[in-house]
NUTORNU-382923 format. One record per residue (C-alpha): x, y, z; residue number from 1; residue in three letters. Coordinates in nm, 2 decimals, padded with zeros to 4 digits, always signed. Example, Ala and Ser with C-alpha at 12.3 -4.5 7.8 and 13.67 -1.06 7.14 Angstrom:
<pt><px>+01.23</px><py>-00.45</py><pz>+00.78</pz><i>1</i><aa>ALA</aa></pt>
<pt><px>+01.37</px><py>-00.11</py><pz>+00.71</pz><i>2</i><aa>SER</aa></pt>
END
This chain:
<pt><px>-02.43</px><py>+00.17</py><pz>+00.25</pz><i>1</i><aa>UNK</aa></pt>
<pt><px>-02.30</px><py>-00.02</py><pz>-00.07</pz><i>2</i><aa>UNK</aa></pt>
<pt><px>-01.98</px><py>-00.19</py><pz>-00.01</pz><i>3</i><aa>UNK</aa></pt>
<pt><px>-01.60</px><py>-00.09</py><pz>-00.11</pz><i>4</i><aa>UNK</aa></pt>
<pt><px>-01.49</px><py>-00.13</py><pz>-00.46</pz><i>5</i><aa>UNK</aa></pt>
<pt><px>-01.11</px><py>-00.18</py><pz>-00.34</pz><i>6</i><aa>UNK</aa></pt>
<pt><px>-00.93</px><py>-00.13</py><pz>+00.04</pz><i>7</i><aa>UNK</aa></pt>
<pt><px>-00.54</px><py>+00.03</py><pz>-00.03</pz><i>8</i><aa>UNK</aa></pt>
<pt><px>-00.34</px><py>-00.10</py><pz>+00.31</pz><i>9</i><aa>UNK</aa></pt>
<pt><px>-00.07</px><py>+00.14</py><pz>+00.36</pz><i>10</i><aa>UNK</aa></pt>
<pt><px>+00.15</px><py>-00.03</py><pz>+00.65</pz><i>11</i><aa>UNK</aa></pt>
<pt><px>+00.20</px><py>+00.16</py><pz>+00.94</pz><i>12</i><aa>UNK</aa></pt>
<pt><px>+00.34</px><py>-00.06</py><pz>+01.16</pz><i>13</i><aa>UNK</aa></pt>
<pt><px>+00.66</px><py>+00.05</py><pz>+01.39</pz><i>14</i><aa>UNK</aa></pt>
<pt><px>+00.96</px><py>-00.14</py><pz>+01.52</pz><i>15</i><aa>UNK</aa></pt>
<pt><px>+01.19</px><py>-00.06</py><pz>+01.76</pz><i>16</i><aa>UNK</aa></pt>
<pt><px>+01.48</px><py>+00.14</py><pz>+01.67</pz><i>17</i><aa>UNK</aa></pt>
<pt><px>+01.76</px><py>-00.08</py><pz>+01.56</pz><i>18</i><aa>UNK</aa></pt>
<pt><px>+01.56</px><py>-00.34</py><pz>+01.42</pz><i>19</i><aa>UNK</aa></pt>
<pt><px>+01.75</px><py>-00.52</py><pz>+01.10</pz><i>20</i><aa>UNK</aa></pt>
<pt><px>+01.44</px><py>-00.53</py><pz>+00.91</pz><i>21</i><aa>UNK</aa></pt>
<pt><px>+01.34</px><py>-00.19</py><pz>+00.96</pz><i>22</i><aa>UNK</aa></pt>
<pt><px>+00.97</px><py>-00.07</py><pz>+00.96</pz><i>23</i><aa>UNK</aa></pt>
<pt><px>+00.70</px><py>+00.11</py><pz>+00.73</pz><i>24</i><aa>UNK</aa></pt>
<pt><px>+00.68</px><py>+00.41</py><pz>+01.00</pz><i>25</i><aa>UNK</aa></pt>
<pt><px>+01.04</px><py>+00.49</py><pz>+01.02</pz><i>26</i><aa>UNK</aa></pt>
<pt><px>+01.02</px><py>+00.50</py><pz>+00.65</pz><i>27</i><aa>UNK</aa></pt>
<pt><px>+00.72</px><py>+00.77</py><pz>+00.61</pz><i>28</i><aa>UNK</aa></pt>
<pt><px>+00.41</px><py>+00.54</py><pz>+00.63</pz><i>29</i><aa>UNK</aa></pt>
<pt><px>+00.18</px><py>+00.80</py><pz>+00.78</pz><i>30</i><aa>UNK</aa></pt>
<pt><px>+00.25</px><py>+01.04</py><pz>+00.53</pz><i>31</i><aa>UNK</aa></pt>
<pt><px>+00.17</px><py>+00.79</py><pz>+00.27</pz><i>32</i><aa>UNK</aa></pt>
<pt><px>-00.16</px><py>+00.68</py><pz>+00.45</pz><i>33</i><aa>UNK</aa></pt>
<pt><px>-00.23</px><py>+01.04</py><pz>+00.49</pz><i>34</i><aa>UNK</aa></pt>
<pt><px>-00.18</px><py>+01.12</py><pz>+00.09</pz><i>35</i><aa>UNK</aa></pt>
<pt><px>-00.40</px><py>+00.83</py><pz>-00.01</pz><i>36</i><aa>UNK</aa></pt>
<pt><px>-00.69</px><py>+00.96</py><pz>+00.21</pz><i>37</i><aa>UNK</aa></pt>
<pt><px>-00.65</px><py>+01.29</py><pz>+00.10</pz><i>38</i><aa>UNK</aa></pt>
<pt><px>-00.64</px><py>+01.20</py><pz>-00.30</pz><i>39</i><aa>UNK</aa></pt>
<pt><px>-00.86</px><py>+00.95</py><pz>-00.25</pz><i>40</i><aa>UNK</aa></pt>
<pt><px>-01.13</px><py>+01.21</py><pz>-00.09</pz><i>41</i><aa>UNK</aa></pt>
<pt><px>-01.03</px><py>+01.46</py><pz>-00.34</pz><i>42</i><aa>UNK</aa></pt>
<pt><px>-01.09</px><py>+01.26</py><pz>-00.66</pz><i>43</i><aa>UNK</aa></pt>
<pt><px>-01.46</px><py>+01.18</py><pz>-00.53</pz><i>44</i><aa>UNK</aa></pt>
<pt><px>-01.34</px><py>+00.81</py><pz>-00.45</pz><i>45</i><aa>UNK</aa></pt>
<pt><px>-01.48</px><py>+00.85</py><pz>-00.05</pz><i>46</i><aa>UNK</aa></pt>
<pt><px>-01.70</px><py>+00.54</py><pz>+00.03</pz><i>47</i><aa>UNK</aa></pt>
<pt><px>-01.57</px><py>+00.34</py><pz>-00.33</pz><i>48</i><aa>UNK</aa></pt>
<pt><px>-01.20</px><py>+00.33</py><pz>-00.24</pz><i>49</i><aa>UNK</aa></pt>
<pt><px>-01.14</px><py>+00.29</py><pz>+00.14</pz><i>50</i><aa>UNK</aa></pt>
<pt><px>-00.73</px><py>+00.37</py><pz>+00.25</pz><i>51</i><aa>UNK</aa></pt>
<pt><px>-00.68</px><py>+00.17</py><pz>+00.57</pz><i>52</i><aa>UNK</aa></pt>
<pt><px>-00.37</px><py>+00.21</py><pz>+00.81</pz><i>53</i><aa>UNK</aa></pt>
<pt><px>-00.25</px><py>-00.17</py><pz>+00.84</pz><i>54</i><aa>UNK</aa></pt>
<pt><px>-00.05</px><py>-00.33</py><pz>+01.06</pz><i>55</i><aa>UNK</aa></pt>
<pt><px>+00.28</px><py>-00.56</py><pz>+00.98</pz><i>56</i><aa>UNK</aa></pt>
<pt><px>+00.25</px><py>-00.68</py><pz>+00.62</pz><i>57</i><aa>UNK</aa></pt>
<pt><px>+00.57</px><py>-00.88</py><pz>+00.71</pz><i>58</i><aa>UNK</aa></pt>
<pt><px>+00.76</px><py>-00.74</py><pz>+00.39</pz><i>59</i><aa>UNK</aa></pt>
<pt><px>+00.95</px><py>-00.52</py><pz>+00.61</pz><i>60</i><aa>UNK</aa></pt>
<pt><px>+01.24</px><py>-00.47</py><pz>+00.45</pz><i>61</i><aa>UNK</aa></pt>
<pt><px>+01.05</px><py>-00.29</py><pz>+00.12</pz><i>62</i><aa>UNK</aa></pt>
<pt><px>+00.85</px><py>-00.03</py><pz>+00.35</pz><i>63</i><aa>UNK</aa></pt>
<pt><px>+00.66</px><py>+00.16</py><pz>+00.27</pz><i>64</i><aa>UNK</aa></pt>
<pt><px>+00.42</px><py>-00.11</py><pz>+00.17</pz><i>65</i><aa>UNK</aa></pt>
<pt><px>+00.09</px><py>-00.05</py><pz>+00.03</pz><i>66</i><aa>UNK</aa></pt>
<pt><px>-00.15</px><py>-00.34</py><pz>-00.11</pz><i>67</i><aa>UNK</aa></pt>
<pt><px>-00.48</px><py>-00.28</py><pz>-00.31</pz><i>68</i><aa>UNK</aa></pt>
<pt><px>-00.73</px><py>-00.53</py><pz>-00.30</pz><i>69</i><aa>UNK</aa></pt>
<pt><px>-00.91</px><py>-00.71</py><pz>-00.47</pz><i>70</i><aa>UNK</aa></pt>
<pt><px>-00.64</px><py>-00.73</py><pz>-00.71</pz><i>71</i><aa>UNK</aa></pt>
<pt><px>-00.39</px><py>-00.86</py><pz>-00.39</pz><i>72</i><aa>UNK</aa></pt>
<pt><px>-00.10</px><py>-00.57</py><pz>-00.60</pz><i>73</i><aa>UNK</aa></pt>
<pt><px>+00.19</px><py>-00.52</py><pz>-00.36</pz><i>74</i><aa>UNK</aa></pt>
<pt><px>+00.38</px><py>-00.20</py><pz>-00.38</pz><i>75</i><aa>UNK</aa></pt>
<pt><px>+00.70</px><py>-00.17</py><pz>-00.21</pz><i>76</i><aa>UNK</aa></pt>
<pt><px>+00.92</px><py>+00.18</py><pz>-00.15</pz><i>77</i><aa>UNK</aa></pt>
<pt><px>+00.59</px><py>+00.39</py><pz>-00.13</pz><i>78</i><aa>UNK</aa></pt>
<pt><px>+00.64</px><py>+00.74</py><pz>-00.10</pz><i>79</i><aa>UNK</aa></pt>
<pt><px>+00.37</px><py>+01.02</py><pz>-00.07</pz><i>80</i><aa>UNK</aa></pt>
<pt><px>+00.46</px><py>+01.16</py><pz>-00.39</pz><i>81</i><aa>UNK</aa></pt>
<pt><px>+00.37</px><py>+00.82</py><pz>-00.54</pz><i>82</i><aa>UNK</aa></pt>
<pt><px>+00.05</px><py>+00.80</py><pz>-00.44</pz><i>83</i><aa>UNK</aa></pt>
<pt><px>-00.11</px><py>+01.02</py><pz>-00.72</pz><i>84</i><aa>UNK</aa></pt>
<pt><px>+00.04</px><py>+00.80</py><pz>-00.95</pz><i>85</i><aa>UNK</aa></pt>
<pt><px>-00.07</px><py>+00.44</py><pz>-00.80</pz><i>86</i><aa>UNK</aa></pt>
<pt><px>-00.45</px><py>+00.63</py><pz>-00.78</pz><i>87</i><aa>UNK</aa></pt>
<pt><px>-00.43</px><py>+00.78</py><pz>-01.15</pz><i>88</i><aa>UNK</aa></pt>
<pt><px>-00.28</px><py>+00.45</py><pz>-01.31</pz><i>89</i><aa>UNK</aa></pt>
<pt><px>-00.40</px><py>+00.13</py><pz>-01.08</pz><i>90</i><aa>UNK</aa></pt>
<pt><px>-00.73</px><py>+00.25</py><pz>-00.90</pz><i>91</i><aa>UNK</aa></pt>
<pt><px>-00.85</px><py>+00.50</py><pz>-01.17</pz><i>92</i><aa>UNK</aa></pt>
<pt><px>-00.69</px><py>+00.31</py><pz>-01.46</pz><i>93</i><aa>UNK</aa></pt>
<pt><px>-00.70</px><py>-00.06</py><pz>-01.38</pz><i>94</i><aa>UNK</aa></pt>
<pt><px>-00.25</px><py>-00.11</py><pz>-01.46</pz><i>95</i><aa>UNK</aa></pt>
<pt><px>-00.11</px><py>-00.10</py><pz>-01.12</pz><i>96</i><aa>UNK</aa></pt>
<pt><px>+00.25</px><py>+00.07</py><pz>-01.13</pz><i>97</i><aa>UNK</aa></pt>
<pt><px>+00.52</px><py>-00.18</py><pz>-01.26</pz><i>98</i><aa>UNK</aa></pt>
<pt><px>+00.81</px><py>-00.02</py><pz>-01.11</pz><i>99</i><aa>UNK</aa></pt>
<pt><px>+00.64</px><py>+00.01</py><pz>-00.75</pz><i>100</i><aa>UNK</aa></pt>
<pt><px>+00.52</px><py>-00.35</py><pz>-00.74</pz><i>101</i><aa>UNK</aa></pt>
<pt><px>+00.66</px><py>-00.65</py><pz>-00.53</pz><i>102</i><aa>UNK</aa></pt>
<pt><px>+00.63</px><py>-00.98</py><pz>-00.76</pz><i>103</i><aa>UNK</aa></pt>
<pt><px>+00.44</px><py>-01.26</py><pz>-00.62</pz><i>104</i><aa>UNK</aa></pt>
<pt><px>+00.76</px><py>-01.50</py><pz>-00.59</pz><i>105</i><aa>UNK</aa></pt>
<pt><px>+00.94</px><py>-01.23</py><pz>-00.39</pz><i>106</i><aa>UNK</aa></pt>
<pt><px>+00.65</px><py>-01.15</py><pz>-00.14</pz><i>107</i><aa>UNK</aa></pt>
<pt><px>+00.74</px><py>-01.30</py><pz>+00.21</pz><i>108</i><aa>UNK</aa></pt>
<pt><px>+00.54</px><py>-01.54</py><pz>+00.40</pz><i>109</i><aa>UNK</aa></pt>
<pt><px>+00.37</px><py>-01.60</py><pz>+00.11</pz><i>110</i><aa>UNK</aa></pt>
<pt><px>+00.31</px><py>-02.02</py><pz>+00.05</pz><i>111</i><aa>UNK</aa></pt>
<pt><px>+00.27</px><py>-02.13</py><pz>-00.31</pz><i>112</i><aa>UNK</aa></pt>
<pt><px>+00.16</px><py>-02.45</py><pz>-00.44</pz><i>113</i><aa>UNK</aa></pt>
<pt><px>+00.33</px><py>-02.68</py><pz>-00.73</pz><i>114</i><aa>UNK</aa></pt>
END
């Protein structure tokens, strides 16, 4: 079997109710994951472009958070009815979706070098 063209992350990780920072589940994660893998499938991507239920991302506080690699884009605020658009644009298209993505210098737990 050939390898992946691009893995999309969709965080589906839960905290406990209450939490400050909130969490991608609370927020509608697994219908997100649930729309790439059905678009994804639909639009004959199965076995190029794998969607993968993640874990924390640690950007919490911008759930849903989806990240396509290997471009590394960050999407914040992810809703299923998003997800046609991030495919059509960013994986079909190459220009991920500006008003979805989290800039590099505001990405948590993220080191940079000077």
């Amino acid at each position: 079997m050939a390898k992946f063209e691009r893995h999309v992350f969709v965080c589906t990780n839960e905290r406990e109710p209450g939490d400050a920072r909130g969490c991608c589940k609370a927020r509608g994660a697994d219908a997100v994951a649930e729309a790439f893998k059905k678009q994804l499938y639909e639009r004959g991507f199965k076995r190029v472009v794998r969607p993968n239920k993640a874990g924390c991302l640690d950007q919490c506080a911008r759930g849903v958070v989806v990240v396509v690699y290997p471009e590394q884009v960050w999407y914040g605020g992810v809703r299923p009815e998003d997800v046609e658009e991030i495919i059509s644009s960013h994986i079909v298209g190459g220009v991920p979706v500006a008003r979805l993505v989290i800039p590099d210098a505001e990405l948590t737990g993220i080191e940079r070098s000077q």
